[in-house]
PyMOL Python script that loads the backbone (N, CA, C, O; Angstrom):
from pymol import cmd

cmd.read_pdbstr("""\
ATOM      1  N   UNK A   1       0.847  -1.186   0.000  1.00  0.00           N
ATOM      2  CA  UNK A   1       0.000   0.000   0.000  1.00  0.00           C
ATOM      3  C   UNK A   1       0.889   1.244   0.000  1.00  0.00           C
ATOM      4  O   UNK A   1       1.864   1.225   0.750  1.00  0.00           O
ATOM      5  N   UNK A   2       0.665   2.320  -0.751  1.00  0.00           N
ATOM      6  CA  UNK A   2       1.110   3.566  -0.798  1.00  0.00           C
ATOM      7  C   UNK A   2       0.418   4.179   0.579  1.00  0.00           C
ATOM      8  O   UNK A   2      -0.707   3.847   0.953  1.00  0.00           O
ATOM      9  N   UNK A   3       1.394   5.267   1.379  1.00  0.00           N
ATOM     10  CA  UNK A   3       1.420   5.820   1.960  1.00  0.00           C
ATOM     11  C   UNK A   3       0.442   6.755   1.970  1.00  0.00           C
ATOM     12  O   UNK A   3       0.679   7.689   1.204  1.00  0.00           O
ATOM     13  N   UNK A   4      -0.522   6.827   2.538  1.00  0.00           N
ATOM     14  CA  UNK A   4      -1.912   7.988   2.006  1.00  0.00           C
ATOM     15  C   UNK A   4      -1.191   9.404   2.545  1.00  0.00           C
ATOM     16  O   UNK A   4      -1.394  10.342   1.774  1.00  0.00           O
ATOM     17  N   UNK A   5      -0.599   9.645   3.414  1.00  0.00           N
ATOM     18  CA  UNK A   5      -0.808  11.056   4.196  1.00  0.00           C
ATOM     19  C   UNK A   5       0.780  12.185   4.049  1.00  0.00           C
ATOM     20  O   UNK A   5       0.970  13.359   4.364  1.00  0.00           O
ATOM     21  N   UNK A   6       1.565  11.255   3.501  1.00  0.00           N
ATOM     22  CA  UNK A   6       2.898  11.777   3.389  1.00  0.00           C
ATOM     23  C   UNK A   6       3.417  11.939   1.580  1.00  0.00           C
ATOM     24  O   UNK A   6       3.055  11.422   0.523  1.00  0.00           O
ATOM     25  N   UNK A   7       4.247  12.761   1.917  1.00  0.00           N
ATOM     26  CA  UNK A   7       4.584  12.660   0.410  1.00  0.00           C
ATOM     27  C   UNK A   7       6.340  13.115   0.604  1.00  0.00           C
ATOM     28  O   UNK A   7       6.362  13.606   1.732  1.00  0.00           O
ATOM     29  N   UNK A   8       7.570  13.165   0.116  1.00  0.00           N
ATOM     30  CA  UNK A   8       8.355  13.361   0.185  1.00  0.00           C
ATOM     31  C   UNK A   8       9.175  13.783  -1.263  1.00  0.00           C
ATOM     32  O   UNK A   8       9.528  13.004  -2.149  1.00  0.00           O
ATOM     33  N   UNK A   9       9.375  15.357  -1.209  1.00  0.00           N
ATOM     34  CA  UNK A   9       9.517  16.303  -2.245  1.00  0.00           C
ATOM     35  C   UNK A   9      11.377  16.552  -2.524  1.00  0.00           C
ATOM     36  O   UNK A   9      12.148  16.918  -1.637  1.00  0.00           O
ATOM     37  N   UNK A  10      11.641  16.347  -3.485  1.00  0.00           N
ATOM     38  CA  UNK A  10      13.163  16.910  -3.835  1.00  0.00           C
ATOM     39  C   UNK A  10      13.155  17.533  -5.532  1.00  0.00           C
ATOM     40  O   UNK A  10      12.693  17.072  -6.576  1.00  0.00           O
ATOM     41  N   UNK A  11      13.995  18.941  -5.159  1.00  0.00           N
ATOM     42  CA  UNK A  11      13.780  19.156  -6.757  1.00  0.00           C
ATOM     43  C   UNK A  11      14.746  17.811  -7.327  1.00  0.00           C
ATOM     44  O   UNK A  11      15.558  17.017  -6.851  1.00  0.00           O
ATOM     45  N   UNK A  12      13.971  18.164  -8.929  1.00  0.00           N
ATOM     46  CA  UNK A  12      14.631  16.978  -9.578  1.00  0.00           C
ATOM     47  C   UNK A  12      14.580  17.846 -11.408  1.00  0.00           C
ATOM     48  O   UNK A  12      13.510  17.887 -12.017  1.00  0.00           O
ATOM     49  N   UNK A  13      15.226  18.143 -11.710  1.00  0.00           N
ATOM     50  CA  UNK A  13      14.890  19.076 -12.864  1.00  0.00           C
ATOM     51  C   UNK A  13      15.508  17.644 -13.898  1.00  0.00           C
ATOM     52  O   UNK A  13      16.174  16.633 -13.674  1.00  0.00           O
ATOM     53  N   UNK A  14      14.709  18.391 -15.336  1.00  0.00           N
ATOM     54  CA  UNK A  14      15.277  17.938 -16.301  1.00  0.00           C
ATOM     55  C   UNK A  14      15.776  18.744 -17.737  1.00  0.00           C
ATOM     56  O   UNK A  14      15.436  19.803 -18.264  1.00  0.00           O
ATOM     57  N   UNK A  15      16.553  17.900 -18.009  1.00  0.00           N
ATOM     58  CA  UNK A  15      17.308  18.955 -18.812  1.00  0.00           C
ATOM     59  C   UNK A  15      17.212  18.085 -20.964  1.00  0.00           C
ATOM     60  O   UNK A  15      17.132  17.005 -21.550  1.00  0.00           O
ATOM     61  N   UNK A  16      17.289  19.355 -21.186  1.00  0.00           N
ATOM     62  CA  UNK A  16      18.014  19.081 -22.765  1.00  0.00           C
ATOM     63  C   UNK A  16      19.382  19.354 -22.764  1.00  0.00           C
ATOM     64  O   UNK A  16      20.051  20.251 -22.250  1.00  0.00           O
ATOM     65  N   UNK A  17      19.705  18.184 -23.593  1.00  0.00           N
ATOM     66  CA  UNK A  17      21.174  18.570 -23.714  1.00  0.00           C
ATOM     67  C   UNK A  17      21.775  18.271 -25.511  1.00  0.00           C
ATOM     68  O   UNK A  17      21.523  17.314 -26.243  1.00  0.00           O
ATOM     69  N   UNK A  18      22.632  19.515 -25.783  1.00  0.00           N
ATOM     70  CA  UNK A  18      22.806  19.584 -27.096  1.00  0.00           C
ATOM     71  C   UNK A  18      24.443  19.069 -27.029  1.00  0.00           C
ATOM     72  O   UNK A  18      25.008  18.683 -26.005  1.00  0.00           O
ATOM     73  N   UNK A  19      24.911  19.146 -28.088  1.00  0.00           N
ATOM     74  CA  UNK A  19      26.054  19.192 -28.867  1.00  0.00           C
ATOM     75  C   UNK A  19      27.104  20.654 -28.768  1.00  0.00           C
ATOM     76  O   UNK A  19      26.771  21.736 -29.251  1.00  0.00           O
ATOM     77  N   UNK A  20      28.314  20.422 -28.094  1.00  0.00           N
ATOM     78  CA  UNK A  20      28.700  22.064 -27.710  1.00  0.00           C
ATOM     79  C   UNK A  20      29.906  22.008 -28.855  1.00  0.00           C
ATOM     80  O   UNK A  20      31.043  21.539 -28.805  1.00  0.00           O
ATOM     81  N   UNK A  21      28.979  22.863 -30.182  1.00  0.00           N
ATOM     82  CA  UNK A  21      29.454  23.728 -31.445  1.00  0.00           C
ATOM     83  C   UNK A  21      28.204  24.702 -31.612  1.00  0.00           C
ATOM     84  O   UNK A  21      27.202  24.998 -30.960  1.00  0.00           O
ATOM     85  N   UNK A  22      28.891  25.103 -33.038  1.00  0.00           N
ATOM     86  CA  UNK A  22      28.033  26.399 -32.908  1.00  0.00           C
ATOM     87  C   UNK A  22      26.414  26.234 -33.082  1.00  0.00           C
ATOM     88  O   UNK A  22      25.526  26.955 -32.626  1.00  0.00           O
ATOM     89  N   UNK A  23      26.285  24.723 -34.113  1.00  0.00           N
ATOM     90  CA  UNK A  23      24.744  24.339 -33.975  1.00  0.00           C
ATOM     91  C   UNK A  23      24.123  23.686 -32.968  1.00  0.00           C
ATOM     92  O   UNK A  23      23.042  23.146 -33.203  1.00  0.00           O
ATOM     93  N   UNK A  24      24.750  23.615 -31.558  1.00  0.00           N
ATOM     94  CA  UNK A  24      24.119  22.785 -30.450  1.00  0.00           C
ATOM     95  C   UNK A  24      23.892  24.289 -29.832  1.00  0.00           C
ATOM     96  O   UNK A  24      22.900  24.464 -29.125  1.00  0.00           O
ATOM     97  N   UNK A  25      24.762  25.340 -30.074  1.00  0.00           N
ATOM     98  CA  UNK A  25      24.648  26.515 -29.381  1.00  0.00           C
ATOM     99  C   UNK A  25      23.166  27.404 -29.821  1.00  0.00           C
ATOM    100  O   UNK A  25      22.455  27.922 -28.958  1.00  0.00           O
ATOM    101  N   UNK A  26      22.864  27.469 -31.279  1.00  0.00           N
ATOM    102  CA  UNK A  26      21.759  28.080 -31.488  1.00  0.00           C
ATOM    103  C   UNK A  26      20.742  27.001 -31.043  1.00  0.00           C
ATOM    104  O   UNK A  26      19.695  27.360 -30.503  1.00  0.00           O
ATOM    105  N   UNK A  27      20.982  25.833 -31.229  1.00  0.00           N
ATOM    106  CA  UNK A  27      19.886  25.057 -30.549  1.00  0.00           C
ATOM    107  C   UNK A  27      19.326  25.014 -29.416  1.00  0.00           C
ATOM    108  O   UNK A  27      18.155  24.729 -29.164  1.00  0.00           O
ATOM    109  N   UNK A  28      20.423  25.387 -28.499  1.00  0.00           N
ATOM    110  CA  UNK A  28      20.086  25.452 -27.196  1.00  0.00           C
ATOM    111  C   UNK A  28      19.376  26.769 -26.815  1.00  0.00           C
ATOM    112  O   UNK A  28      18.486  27.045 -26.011  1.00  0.00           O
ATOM    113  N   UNK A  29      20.199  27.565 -27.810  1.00  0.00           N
ATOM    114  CA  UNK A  29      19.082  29.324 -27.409  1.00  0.00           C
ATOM    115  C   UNK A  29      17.573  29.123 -27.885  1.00  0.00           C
ATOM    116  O   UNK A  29      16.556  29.772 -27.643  1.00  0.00           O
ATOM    117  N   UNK A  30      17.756  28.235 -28.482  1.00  0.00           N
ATOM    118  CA  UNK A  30      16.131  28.311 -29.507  1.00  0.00           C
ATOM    119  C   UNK A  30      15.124  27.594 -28.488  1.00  0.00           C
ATOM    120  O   UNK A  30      14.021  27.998 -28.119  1.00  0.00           O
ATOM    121  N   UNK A  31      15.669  26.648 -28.201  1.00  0.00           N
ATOM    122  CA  UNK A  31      15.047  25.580 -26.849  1.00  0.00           C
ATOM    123  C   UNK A  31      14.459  26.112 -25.861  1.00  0.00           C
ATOM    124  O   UNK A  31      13.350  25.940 -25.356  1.00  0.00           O
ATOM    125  N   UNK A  32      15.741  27.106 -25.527  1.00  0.00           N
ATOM    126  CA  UNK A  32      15.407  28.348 -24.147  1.00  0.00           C
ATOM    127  C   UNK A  32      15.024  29.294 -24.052  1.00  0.00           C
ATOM    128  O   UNK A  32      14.995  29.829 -22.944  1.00  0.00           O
ATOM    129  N   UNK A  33      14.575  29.902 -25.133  1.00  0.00           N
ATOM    130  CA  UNK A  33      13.443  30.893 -25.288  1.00  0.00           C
ATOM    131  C   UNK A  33      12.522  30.280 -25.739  1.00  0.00           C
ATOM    132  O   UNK A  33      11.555  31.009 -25.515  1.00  0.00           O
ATOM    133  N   UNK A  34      12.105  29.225 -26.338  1.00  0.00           N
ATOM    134  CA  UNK A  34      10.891  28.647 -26.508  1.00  0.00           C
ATOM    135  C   UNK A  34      10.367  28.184 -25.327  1.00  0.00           C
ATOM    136  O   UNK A  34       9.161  28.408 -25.220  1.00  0.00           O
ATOM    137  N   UNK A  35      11.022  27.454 -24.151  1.00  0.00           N
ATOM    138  CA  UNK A  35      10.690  27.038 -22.616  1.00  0.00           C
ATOM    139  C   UNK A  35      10.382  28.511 -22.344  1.00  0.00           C
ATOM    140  O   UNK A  35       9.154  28.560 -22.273  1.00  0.00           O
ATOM    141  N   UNK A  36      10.782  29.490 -22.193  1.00  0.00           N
ATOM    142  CA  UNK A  36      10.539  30.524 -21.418  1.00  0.00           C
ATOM    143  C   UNK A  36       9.174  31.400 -22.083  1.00  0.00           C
ATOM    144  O   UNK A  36       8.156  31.742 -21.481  1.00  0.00           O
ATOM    145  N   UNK A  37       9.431  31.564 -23.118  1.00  0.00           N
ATOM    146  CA  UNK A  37       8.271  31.752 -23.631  1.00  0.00           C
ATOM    147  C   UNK A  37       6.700  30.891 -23.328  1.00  0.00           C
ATOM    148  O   UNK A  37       5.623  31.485 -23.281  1.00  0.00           O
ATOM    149  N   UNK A  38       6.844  29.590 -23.168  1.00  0.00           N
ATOM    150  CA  UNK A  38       6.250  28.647 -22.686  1.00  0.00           C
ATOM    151  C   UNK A  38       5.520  28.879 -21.106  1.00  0.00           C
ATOM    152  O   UNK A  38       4.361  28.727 -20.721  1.00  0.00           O
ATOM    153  N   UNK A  39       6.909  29.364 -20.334  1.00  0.00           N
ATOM    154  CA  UNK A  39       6.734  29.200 -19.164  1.00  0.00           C
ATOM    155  C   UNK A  39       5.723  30.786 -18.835  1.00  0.00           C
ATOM    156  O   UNK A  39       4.785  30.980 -18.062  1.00  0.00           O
ATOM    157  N   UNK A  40       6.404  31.668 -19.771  1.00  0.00           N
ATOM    158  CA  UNK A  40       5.265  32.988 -19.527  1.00  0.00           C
ATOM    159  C   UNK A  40       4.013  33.151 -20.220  1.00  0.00           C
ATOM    160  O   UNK A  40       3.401  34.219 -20.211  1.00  0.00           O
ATOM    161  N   UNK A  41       3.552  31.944 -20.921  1.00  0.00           N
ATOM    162  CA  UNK A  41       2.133  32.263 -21.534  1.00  0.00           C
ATOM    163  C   UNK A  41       1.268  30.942 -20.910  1.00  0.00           C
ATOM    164  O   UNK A  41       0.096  30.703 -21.200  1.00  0.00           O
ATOM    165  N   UNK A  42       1.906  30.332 -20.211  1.00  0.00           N
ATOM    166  CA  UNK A  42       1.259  29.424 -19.139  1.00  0.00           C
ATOM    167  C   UNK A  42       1.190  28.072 -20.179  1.00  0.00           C
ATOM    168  O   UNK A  42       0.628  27.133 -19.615  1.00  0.00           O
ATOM    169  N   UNK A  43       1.505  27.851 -21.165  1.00  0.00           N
ATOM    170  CA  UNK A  43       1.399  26.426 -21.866  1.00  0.00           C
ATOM    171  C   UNK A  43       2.678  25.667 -21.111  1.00  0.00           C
ATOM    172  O   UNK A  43       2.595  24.440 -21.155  1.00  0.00           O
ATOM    173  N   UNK A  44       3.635  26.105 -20.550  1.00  0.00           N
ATOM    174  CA  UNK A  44       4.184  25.136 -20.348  1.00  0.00           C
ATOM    175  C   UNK A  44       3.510  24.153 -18.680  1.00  0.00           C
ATOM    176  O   UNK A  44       3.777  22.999 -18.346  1.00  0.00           O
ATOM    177  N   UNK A  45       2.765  25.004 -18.084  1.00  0.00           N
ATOM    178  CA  UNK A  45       1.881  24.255 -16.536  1.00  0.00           C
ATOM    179  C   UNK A  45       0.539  23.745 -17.351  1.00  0.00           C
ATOM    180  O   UNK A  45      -0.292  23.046 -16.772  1.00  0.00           O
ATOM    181  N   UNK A  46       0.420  24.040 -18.384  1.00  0.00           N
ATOM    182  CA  UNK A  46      -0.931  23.404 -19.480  1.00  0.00           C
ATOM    183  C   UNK A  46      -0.612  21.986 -19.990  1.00  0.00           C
ATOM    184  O   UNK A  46      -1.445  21.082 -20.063  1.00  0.00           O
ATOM    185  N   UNK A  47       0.814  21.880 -20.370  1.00  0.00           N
ATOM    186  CA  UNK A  47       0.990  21.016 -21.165  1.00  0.00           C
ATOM    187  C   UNK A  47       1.271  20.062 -19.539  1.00  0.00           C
ATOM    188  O   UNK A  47       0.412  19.215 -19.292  1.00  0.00           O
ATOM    189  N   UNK A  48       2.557  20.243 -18.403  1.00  0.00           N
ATOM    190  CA  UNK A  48       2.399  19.191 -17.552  1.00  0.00           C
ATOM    191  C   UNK A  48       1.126  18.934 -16.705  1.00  0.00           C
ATOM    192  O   UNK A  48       1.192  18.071 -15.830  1.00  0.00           O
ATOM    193  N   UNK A  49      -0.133  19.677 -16.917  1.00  0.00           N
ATOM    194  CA  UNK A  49      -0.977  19.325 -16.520  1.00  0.00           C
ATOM    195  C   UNK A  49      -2.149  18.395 -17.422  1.00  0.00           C
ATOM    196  O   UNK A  49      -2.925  17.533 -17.009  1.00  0.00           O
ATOM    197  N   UNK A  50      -2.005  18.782 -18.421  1.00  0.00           N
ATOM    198  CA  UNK A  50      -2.529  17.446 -19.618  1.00  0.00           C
ATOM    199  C   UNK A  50      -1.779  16.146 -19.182  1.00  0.00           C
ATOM    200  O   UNK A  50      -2.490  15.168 -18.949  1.00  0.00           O
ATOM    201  N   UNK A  51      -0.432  16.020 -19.044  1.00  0.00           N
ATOM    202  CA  UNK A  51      -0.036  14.907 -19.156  1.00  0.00           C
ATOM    203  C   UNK A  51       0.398  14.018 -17.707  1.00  0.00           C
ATOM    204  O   UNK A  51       0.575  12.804 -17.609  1.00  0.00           O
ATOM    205  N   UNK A  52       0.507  15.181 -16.534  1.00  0.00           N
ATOM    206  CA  UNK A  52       0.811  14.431 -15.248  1.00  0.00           C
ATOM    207  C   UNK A  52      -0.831  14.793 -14.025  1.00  0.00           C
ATOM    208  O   UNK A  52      -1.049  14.477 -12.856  1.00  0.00           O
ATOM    209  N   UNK A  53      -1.483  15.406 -14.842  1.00  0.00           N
ATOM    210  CA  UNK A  53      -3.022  16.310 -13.579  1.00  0.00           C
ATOM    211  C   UNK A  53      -3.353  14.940 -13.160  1.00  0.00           C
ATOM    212  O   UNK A  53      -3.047  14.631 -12.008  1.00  0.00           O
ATOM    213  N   UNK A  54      -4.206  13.651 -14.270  1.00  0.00           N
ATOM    214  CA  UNK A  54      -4.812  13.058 -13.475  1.00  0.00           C
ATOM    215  C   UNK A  54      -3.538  12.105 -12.325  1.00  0.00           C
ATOM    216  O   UNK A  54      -3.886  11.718 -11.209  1.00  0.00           O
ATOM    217  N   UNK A  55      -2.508  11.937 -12.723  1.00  0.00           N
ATOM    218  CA  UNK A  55      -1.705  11.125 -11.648  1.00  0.00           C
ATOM    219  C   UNK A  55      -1.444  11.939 -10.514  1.00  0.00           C
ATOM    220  O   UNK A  55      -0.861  11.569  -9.495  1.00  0.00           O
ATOM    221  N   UNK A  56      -1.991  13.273 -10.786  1.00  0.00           N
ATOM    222  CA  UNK A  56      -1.365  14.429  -9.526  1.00  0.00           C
ATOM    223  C   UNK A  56      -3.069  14.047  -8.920  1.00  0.00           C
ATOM    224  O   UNK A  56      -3.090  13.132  -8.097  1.00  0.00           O
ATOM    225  N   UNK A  57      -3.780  14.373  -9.103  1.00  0.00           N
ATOM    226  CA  UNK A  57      -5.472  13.968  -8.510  1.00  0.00           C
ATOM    227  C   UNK A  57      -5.562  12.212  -8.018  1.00  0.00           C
ATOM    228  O   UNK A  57      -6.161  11.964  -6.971  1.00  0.00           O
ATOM    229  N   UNK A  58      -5.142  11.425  -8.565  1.00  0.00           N
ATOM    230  CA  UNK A  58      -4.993  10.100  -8.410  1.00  0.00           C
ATOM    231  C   UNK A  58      -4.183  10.067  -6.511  1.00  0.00           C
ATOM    232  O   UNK A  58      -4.594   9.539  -5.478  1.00  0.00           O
ATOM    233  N   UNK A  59      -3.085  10.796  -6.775  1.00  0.00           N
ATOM    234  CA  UNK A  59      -2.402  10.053  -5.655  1.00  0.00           C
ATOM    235  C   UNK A  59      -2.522  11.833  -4.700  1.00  0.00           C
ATOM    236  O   UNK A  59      -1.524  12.234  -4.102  1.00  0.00           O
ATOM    237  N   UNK A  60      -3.824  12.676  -4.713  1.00  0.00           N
ATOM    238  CA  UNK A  60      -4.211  13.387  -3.941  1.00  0.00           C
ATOM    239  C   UNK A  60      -3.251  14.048  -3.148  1.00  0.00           C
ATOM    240  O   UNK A  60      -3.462  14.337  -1.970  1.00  0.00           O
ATOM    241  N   UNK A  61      -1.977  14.351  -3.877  1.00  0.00           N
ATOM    242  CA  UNK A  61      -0.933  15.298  -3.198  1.00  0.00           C
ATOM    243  C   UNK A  61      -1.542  16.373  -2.225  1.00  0.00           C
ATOM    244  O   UNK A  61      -1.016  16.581  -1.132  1.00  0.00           O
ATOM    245  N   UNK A  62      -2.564  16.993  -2.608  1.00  0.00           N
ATOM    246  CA  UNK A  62      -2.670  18.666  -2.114  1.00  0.00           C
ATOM    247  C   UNK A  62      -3.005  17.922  -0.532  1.00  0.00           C
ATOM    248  O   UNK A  62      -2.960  18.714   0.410  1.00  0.00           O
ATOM    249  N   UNK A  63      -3.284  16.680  -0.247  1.00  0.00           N
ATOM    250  CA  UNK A  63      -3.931  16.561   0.967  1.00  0.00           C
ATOM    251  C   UNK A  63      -2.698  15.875   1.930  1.00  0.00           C
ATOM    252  O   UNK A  63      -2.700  15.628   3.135  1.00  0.00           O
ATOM    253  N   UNK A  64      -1.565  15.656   0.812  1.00  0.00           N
ATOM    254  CA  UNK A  64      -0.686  15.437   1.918  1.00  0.00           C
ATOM    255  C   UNK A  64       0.171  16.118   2.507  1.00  0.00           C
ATOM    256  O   UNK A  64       0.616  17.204   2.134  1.00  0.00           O
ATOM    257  N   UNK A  65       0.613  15.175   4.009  1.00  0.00           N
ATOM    258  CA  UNK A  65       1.978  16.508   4.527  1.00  0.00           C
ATOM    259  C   UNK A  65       3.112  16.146   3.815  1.00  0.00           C
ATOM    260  O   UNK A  65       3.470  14.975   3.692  1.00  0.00           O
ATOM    261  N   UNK A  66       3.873  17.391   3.193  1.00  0.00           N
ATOM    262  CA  UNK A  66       4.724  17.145   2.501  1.00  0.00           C
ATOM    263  C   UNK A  66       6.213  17.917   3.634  1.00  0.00           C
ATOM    264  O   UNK A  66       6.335  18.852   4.425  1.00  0.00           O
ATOM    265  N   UNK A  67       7.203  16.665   2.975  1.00  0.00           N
ATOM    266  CA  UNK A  67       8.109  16.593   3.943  1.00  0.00           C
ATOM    267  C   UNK A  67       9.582  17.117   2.096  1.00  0.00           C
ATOM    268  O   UNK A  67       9.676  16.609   0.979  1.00  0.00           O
ATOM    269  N   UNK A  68      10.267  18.156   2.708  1.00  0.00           N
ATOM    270  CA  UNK A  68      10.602  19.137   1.368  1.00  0.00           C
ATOM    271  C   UNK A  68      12.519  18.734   1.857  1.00  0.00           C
ATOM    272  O   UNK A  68      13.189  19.379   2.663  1.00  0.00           O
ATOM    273  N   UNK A  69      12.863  17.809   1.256  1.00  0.00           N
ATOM    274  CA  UNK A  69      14.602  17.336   0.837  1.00  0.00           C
ATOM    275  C   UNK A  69      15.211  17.553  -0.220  1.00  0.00           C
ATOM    276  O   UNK A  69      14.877  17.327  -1.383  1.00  0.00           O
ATOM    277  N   UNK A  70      16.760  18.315   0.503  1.00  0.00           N
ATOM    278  CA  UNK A  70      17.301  18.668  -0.305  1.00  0.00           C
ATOM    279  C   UNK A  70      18.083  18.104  -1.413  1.00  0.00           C
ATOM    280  O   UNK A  70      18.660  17.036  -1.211  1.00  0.00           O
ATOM    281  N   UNK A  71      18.187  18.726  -2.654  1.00  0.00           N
ATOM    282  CA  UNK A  71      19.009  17.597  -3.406  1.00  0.00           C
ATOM    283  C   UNK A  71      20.653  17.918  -3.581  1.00  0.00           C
ATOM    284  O   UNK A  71      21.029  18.962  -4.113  1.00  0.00           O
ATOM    285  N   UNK A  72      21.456  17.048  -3.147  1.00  0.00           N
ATOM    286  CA  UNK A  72      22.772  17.728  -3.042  1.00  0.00           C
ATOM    287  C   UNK A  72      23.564  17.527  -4.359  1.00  0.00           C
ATOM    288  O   UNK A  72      24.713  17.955  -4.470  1.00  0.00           O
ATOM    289  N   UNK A  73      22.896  16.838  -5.401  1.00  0.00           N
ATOM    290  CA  UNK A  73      23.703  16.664  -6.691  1.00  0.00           C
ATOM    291  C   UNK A  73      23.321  17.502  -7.538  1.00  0.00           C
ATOM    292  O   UNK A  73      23.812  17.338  -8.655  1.00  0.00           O
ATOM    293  N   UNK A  74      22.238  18.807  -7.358  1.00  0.00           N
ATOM    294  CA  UNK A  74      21.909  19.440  -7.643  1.00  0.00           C
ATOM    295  C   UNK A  74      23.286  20.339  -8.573  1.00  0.00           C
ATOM    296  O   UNK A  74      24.343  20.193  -7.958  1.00  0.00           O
ATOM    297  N   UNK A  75      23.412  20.967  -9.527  1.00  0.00           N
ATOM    298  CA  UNK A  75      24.691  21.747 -10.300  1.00  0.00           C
ATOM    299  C   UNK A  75      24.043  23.283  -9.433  1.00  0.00           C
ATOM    300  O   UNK A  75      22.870  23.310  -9.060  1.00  0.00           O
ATOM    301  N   UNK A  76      25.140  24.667  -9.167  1.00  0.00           N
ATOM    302  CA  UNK A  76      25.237  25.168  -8.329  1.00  0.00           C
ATOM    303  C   UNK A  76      24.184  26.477  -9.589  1.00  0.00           C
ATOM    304  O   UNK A  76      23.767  27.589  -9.265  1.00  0.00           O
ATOM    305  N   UNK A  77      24.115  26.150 -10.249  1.00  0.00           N
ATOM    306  CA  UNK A  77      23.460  26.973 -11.499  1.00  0.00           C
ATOM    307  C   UNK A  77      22.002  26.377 -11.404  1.00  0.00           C
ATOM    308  O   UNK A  77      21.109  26.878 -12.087  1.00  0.00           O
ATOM    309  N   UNK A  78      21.847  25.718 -10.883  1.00  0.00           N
ATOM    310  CA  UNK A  78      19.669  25.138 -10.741  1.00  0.00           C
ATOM    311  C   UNK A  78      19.485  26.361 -10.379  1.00  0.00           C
ATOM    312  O   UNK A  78      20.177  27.046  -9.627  1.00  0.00           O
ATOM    313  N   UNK A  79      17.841  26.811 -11.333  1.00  0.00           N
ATOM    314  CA  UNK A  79      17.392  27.899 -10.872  1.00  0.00           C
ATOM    315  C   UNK A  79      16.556  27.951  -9.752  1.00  0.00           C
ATOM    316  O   UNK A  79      15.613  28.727  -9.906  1.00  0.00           O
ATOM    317  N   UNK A  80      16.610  27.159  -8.269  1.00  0.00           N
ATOM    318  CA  UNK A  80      16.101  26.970  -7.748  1.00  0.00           C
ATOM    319  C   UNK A  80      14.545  28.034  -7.053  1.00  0.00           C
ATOM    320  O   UNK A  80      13.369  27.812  -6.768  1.00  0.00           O
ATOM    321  N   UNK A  81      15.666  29.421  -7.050  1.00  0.00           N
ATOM    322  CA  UNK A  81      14.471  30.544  -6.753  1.00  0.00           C
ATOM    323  C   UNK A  81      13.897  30.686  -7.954  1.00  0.00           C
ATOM    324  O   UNK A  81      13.667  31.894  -7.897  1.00  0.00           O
ATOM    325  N   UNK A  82      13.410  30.274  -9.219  1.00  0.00           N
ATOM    326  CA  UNK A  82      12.061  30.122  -9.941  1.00  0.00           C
ATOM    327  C   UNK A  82      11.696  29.313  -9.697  1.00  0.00           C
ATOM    328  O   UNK A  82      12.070  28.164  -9.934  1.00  0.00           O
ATOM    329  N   UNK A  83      10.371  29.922  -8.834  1.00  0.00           N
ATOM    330  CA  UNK A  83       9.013  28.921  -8.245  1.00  0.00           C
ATOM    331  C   UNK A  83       8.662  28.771  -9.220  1.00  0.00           C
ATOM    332  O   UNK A  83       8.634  27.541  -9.196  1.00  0.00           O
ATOM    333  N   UNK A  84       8.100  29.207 -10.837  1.00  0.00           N
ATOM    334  CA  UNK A  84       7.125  29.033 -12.232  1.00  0.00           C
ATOM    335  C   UNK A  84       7.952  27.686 -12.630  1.00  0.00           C
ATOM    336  O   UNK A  84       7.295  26.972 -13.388  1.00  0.00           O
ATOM    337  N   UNK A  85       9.340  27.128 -12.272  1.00  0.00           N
ATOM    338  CA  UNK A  85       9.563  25.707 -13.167  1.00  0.00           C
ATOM    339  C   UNK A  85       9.504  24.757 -12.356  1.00  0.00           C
ATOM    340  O   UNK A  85      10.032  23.735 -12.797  1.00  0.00           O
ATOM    341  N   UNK A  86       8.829  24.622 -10.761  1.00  0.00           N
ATOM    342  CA  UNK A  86       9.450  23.709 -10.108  1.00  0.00           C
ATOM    343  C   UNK A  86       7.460  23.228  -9.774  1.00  0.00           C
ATOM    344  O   UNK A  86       6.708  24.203  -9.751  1.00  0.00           O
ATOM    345  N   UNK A  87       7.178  22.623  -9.679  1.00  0.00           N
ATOM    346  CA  UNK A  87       6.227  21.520  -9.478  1.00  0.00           C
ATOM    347  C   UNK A  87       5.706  21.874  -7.878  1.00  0.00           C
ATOM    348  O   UNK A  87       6.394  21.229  -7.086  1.00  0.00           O
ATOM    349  N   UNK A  88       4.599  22.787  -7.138  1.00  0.00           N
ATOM    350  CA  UNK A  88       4.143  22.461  -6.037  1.00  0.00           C
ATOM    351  C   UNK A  88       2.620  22.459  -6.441  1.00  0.00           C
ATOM    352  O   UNK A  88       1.955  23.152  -7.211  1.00  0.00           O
ATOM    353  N   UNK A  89       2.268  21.147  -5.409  1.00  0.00           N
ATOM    354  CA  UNK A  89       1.084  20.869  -5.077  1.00  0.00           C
ATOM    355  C   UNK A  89       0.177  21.951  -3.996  1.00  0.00           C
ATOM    356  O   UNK A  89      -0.979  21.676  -3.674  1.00  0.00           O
TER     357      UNK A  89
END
""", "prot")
cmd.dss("prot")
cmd.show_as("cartoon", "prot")
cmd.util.cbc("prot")
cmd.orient("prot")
């Protein structure tokens, strides 16, 4: 049985990763203003909510106590203070 009342939170980001020349370089700018662009017209919490909402309603996060661990393999460049990319219930 899954744990009904707890939940246990660590960021966990994911990344694209290109090719470092000059076409992994425009690729990567193109990537990252398209995410950001994404992230400021709200399709990008549209799109993980099409594809993760009902498993987020399924296992009724908002009702649990959430217990918030740190991740230490984290790279020192995570944008951690943007709350808009990080996932709270």
């Amino acid at each position: 049985m899954i744990e009904p009342t707890l939940m246990l939170r660590y960021p966990l980001p994911r990344y694209f990763f290109v090719r470092r020349n000059a076409e992994g370089d425009r690729l990567a700018e193109r990537i990252r203003t398209g995410m950001e662009m994404m992230v400021k017209d709200g399709s990008l919490i549209a799109l993980f909510n099409k594809h993760k909402g009902p498993l987020v309603e399924r296992a009724r996060i908002a009702s649990r106590r959430i217990i918030e661990l740190p991740n230490p393999a984290l790279p020192p460049e995570t944008p951690l203070q943007r709350s808009e990319l990080w996932f709270k219930p």
